[in-house]
N, C-alpha and C positions, 0 to 999 in steps of 0.2 A: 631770143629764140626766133626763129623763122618761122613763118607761114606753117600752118599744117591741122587738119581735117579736125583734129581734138584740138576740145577745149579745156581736156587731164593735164595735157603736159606741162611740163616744169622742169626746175633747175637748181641747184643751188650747194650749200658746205653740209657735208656728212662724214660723221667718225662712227666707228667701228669697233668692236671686238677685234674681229677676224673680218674675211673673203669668202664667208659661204655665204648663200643666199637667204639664211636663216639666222644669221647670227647678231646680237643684241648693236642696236644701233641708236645712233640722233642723227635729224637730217631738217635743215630748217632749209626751206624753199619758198620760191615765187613760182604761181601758176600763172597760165598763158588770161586766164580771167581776171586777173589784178586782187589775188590770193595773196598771204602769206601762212606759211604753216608751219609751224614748228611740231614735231613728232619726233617718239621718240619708244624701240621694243624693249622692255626689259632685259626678259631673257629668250633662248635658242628657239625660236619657233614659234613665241606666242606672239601675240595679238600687238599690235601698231596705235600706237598711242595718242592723237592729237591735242596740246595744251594748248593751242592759241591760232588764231585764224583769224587775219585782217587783210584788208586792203593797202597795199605797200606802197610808197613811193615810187616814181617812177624809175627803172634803172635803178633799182635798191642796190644800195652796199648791203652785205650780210658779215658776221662775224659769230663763230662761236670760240665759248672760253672755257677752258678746263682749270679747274681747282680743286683737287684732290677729285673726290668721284662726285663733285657737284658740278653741271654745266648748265651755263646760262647762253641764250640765244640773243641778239641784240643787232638794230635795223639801223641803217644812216643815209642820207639822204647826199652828203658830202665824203664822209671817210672821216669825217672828226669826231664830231656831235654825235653818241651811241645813245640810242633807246631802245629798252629792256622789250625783248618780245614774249608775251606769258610768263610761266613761272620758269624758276631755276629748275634741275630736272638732278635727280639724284639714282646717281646709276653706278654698281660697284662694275666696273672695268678694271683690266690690269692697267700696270703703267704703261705700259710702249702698246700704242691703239694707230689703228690703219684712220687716217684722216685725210680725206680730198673731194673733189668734185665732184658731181651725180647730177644725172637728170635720166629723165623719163619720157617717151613720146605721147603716153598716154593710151596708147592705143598699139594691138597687136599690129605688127608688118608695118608698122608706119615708121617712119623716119625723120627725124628731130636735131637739129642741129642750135647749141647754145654757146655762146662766146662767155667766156672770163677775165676780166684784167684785173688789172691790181692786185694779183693772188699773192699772200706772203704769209710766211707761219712764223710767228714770233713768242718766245714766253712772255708768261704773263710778267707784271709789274710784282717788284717784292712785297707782302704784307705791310700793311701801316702799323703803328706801336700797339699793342694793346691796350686798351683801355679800361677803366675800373679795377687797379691792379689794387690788390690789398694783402698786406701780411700781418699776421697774428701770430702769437705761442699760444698752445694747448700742450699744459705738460712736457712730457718729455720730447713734442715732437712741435715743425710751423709750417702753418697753414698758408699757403698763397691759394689766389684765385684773381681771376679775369678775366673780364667779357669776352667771349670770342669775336674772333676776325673773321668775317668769311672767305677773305682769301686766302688763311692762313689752311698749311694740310697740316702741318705740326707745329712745336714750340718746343723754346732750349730755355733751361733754368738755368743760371750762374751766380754766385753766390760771394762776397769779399765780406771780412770785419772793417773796412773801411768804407767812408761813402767815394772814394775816389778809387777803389780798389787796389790792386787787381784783383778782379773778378775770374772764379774757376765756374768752367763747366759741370754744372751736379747731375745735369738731366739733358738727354736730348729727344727728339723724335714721340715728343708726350702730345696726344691727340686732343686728350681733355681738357678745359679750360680752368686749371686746378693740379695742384702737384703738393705732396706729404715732404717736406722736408724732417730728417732728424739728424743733425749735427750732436757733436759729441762734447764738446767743450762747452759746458754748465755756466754758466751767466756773462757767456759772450753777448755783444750785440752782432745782430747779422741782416748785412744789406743785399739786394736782390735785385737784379732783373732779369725781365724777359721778353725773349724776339720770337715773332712768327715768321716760316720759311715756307715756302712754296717751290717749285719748281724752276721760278725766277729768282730765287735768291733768299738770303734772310733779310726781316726788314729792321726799322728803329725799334731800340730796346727801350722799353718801360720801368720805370722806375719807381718804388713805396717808400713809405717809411720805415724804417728798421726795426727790425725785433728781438727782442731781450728773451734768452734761452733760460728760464731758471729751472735749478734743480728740486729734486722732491724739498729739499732740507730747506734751499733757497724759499719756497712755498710757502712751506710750512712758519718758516722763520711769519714772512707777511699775514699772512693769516690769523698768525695768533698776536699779532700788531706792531713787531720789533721790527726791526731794520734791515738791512742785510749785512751792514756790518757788525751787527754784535756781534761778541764775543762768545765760542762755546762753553767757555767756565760762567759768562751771567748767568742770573736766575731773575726767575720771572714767576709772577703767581706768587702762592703762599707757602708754598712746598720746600724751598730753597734746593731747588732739583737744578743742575746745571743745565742749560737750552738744548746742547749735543746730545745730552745721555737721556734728557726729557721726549727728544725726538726719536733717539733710537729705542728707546721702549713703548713706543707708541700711542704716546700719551696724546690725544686732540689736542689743535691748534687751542693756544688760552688756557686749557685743565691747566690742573695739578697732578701732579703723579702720585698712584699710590706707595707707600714707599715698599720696598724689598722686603719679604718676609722670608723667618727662618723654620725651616719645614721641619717637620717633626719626626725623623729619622734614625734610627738606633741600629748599629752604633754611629756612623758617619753623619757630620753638620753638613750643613747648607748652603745655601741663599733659594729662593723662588725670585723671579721677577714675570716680566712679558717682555717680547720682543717684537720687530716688523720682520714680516719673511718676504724677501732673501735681508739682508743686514741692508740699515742703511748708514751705519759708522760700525767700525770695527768696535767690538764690543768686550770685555777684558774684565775677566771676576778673580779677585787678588782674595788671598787670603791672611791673616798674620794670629801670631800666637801673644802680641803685647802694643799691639797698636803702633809699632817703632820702626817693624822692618817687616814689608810685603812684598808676597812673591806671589806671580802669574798660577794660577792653577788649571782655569781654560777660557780661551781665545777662541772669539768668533770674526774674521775678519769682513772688513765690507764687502757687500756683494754677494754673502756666501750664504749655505744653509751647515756649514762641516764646522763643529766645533773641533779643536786641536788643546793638547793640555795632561798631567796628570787626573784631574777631576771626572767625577763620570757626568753626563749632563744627561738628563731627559726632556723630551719638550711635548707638548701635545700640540698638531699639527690640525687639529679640527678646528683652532678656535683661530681668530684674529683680534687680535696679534695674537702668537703664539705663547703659552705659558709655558716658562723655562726651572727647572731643578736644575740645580747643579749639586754637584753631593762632593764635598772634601776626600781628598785623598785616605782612606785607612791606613794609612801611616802617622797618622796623626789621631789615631783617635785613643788615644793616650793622652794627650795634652789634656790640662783641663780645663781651658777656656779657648774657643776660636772666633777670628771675629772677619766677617767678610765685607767688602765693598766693591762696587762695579766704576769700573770707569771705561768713557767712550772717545773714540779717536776719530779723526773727522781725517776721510780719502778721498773723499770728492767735496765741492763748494758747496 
């Protein structure tokens, strides 16, 4: 700066909202006293903010950086070596912001003349990898999480069943350091990463260990301490209740099932059981008049809460699992013996 009556005046990089004289700003400068001052207005009209005030090197380099709506101020003495001036400043600005030179004479009517070189506007450098990436299954859905980047304004999630991929985009533009995945294929394994972008680019992707999606049944299987291959015809416990049909009646991991009873109904026979609401194996209550030859009477498929069938079904929907009647067709109640059994179909792992 030149010569001149004030000791206010100064110079230096200011970005902007807008071009009114009121509009939310940062402005880090050198005063003619060997000041530095980073400041900075929120919003339209109010008050001017100063975070940091020192004495600058001679001929200071200045630089400010934008990262999403956080901006940092930072001083150099050569143009390489940056040191952080006060705090980072966090100001919601649109994205396309008025950024350039500024100074001040310090003083009404007075006149003030300041030189700039080495002016250049550059993007920033693209995000580093994230760090602390971790994935987990909960249920039917998986969890990632990851430290944040501060350079980063967003993150893309992609996702392969391979560790080598190919990797699909599942998520982009995710602000949080966290994202809900729910795939739909039941006891896949599923690998993951993820990249932070900025306005410079996206950077190195992050990589976890993979995670195994199990299904409710898959669960339950472990829980009550079997395998996941077993069989839906094994039985387990005291009951000699098949694993599939033990699970679609809602039996806890490890119990025994109570068995099926037959309701006391006149004229039309039976069965009661319990079930999970919505299905989680299609569910299928046979009837027979000599234990030799069975036939469907009503079908509850997986997934569903609609029984289908000649039989009438009642359920009470207050309890959990739900208690189910099933009443035989009166076409049959002539016969004089009926004898019923349930059997369960496995639609998903």
């Amino acid at each position: 700066m030149t010569a001149n009556a004030s000791s206010a005046a100064n110079a230096g990089l200011m970005l902007r909202q807008d071009l009114t004289d009121s509009s939310p700003c940062l402005y880090l400068d050198a005063t003619r006293t060997g000041e530095l001052s980073w400041q900075h207005r929120a919003t339209t009209g109010g008050p001017t903010t100063a975070t940091a005030s020192k004495t600058p090197p001679a001929a200071p380099w200045l630089r400010l950086t934008r990262y999403g709506n956080v901006f940092t101020a930072c001083t150099s003495t050569d143009g390489a070596t940056w040191t952080r001036t006060g705090s980072p400043v966090t100001l919601a600005l649109p994205p396309t912001i008025q950024a350039g030179m500024a100074m001040s004479s310090g003083a009404d009517l007075a006149l003030e003349t300041a030189r700039f070189t080495d002016v250049s506007l550059a993007l920033p450098p693209a995000p580093a990898a994230p760090d602390g990436l971790t994935v987990s299954a909960d249920g039917a859905s998986i969890l990632l999480s990851w430290d944040a980047v501060p350079e980063a304004t967003s993150y893309a999630i992609r996702r392969a069943t391979s560790p080598g991929g190919p990797f699909t985009t599942i998520a982009s533009g995710v602000t949080a350091a966290s994202y809900i995945d729910a795939p739909t294929a039941d006891g896949a394994t599923y690998h993951y990463i993820v990249t932070g972008s900025n306005s410079g680019g996206e950077g190195a992707a992050a990589a976890a260990s993979p995670a195994t999606l199990h299904s409710d049944y898959q669960q339950w299987k472990l829980a009550s301490g079997l395998v996941l291959d077993t069989a839906d015809s094994a039985t387990s416990g005291g009951d000699a209740t098949p694993v599939l049909l033990k699970f679609a009646l809602g039996a806890a991991p490890g119990a025994d099932v109570q068995a099926p009873s037959a309701p006391v109904t006149t004229p039309s026979r039976g069965i009661s059981f319990t079930r999970l609401s919505p299905a989680r194996a299609t569910v299928v209550v046979q009837a027979s008049s000599d234990l030799a030859g069975w036939s469907d009477i009503a079908t509850l498929p997986y997934g569903s809460d609609t029984w289908t069938g000649i039989a009438t079904v009642n359920e009470d929907t207050s309890t959990t699992p739900r208690t189910v009647t099933v009443l035989d067709n009166p076409a049959f109640d002539a016969e004089p013996r009926r004898f019923f059994r349930l059997r369960a179909e496995r639609s998903a792992p």
